[in-house]
C-alpha positions in Angstrom: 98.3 73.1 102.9 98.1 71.1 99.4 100.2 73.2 97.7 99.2 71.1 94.6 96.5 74.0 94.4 99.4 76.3 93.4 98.9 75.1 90.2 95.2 76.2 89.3 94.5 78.4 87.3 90.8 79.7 84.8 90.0 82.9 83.2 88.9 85.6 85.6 87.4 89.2 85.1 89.8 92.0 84.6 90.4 94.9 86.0 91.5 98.2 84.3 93.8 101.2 86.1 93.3 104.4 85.1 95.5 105.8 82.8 97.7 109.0 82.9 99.1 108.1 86.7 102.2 106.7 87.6 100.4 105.1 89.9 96.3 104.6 90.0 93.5 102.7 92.2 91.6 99.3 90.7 88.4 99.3 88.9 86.5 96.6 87.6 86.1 95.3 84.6 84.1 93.0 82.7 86.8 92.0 80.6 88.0 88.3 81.1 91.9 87.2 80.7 92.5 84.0 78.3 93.1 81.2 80.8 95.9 80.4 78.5 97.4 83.9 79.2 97.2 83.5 82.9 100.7 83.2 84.5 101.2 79.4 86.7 103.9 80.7 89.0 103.7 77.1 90.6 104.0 74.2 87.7 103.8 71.6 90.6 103.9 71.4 94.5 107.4 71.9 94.7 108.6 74.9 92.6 109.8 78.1 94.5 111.7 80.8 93.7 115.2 81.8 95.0 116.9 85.2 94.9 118.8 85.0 91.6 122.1 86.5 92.6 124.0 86.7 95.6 122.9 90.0 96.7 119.0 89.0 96.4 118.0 91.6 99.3 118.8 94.2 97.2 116.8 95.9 94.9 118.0 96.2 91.1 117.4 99.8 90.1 115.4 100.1 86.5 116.2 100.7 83.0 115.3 104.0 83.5 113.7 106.6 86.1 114.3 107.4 89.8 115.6 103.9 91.6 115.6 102.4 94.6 118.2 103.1 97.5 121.1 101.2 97.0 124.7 101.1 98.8 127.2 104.1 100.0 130.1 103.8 97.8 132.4 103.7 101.0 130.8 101.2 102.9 129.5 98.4 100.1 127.3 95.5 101.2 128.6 92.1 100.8 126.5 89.5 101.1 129.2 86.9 100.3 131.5 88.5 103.7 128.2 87.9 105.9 128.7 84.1 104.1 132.0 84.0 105.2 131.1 84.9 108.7 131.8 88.9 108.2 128.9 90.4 110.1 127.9 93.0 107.2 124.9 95.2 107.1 123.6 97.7 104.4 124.8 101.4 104.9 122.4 103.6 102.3 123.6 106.1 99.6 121.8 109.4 101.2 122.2 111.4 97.8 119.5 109.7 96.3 117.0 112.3 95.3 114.2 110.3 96.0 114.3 111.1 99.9 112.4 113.7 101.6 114.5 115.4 104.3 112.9 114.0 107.7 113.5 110.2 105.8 117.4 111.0 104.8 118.1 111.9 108.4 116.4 109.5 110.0 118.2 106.5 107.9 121.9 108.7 108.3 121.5 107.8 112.1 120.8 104.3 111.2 123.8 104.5 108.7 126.2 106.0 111.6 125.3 103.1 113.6 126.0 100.5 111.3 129.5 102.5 110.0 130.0 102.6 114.3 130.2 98.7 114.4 127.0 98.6 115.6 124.1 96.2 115.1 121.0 97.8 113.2 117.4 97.2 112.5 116.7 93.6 110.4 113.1 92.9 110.0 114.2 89.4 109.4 116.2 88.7 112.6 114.3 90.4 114.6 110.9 88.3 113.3 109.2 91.5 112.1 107.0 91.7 108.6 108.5 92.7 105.7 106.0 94.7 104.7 105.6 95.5 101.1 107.5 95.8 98.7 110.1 94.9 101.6 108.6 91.1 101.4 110.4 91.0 97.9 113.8 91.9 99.3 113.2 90.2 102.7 116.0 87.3 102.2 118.4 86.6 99.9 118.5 82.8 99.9 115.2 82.1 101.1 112.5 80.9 98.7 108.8 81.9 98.2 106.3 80.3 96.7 102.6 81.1 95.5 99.3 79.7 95.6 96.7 80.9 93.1 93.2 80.2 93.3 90.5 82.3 91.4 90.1 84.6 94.0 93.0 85.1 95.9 97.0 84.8 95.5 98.8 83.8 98.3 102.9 84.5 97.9 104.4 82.5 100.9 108.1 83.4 102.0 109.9 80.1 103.6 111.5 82.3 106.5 108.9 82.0 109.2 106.2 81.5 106.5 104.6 85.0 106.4 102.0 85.1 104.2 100.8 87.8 101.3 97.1 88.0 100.6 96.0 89.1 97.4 92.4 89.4 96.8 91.8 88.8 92.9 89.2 91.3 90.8 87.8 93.4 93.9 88.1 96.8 94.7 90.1 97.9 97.8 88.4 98.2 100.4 86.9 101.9 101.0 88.5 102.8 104.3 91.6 99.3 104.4 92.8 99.4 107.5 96.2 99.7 108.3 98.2 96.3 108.3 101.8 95.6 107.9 101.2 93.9 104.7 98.3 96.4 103.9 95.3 95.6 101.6 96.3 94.0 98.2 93.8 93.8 95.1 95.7 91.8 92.2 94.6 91.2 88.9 95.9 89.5 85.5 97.2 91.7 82.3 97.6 89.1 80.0 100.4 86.8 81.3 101.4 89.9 84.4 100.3 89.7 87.5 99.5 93.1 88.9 99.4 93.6 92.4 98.4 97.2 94.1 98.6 97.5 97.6 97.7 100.6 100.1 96.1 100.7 103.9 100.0 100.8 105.0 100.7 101.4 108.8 104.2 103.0 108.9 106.1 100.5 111.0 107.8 98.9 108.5 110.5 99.9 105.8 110.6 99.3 102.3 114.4 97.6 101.9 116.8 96.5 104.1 118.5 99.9 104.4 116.0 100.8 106.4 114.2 103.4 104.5 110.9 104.8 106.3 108.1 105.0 104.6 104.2 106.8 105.7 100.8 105.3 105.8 100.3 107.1 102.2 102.1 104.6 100.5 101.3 102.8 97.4 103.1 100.1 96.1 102.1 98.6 92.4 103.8 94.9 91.5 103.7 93.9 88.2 104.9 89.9 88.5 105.7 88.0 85.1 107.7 85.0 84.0 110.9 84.8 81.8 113.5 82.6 80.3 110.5 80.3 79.6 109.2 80.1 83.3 112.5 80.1 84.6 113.1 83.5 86.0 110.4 85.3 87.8 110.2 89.0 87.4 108.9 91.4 89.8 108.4 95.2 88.3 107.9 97.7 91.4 106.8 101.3 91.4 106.5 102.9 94.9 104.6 106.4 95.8 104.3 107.9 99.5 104.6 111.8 99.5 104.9 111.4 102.8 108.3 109.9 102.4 109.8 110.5 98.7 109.6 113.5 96.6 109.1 111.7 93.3 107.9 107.9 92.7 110.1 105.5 92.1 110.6 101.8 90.7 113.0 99.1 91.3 113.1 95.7 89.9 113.9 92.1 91.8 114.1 88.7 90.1 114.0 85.0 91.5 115.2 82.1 89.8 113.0 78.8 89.7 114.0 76.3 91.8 112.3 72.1 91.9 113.2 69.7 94.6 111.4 70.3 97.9 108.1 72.0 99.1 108.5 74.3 101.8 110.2 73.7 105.2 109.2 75.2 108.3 111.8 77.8 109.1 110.9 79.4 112.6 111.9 82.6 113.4 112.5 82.2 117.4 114.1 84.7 119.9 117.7 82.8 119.9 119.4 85.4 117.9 122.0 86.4 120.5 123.4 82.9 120.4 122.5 82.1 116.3 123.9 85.0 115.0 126.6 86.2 118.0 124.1 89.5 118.5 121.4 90.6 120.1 118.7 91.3 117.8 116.0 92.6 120.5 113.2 93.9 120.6 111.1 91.5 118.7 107.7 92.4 118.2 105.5 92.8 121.5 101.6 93.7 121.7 101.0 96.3 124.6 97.3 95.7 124.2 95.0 93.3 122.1 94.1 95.2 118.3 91.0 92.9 117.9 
């Protein structure tokens, strides 16, 4: 892949959302977007974009509103221990009120584990999707980067390159099916990328506290540049009825990195001896889904 192409960028039709909904399906428009105003999250083949704080697989909650999930007050996650070769895993704050009931016990079992000494879920050691907005929050050290052509945005994550597709100024799909990624239809506000994804399967979670989530989901990114193209801005508002009693929003943030394009980073079944535990199972197919 050139990733040279990162870089290209025209005026494309817009679409509108409908208003009066926290969160609301795509519809086109026959509006075009200045290619001036069009975001270049790639100025040359090798920007990327790192995590811009130590703790960068953690949501930052937003200015205002229900927030994400974030850490028990007893048991605070450290990602500079893990650093220091402390194995240390994220135990959730269960009194957030955006749970529904079935969701809060599920993750307390999870959390009793981990509190236990034992060794929980990671999507990322154990070579699972991220899922979305989980991508976002899927390593803390890791770069992404992004290709943009006209009609699709690719956002690539350097860990075992997974891949976000993005088709630009479409519709979803009537009847998406279910992915791990689901179906994403972006388009450009001005200098914002907005991205809305649905057509969830429910295998994934949507941080690395392991909060469930149902095929009703319905995730809106809003991505936008700062700090004069230096910090990268991701604006998150998550819905799933099935899961949460109220929407919510979180926020994450990347700093721009230049040096290097991206490395392969495989994610292989060596855990047990990489990381001193044993991450199984990795994902297995019982039966071919095409």
């Amino acid at each position: 892949m050139d990733l040279r192409l990162l870089s290209m960028r025209r005026a494309l039709p817009g679409l509108i959302c409908a208003a009066g909904m926290a969160l609301c399906s795509l519809s086109v428009s026959r509006a075009a977007v200045p290619e001036s105003a069009i975001p270049n999250f790639a100025a040359d083949a090798n920007a990327m974009w790192v995590p811009d704080r130590p703790a960068g697989d953690d949501f930052l909650p937003p200015a205002s509103g229900a927030g994400p999930i974030t850490s028990d007050a007893a048991h605070t996650y450290s990602p500079l221990a893990q650093a220091q070769g402390q194995l240390m895993f994220h135990v959730a704050d269960l009194g957030n009120p955006i749970l529904q009931p079935w969701a809060a016990a599920q993750m307390k079992k999870a959390n009793d584990d981990v509190i236990a000494g034992k060794f929980p879920f990671t999507a990322r050691d154990r070579c699972w999707p991220g899922g979305v907005p989980g991508f976002d929050v899927y390593e803390r050290d890791r770069p992404i980067y992004f290709l943009q052509t006209p009609n699709e945005v690719l956002i690539v994550t350097e860990y075992d390159q997974q891949v976000r597709h993005i088709r630009m100024n479409v519709p979803h799909a009537p009847n998406p099916r279910t992915a791990w990624y689901g179906d994403s239809v972006g388009r450009y506000e001005g200098d914002v990328l907005v991205v809305d994804t649905i057509g969830f399967n429910d295998k994934t979670f949507v941080d690395n506290y392991r909060t469930p989530h149902t095929a009703q989901l319905h995730v809106i990114e809003r991505f936008k540049l700062l700090d004069g193209g230096k910090t990268l801005e991701a604006a998150i508002t998550v819905e799933d009825p099935g899961a949460f009693t109220m929407p919510w929003s979180a926020v994450q943030r990347w700093k721009r990195r230049d040096g290097r394009p991206v490395v392969e980073v495989v994610c292989a079944e060596n855990s047990a001896s990489y990381f001193q535990y044993d991450v199984r199972p990795i994902p297995a197919a019982e039966k071919p889904d095409f």
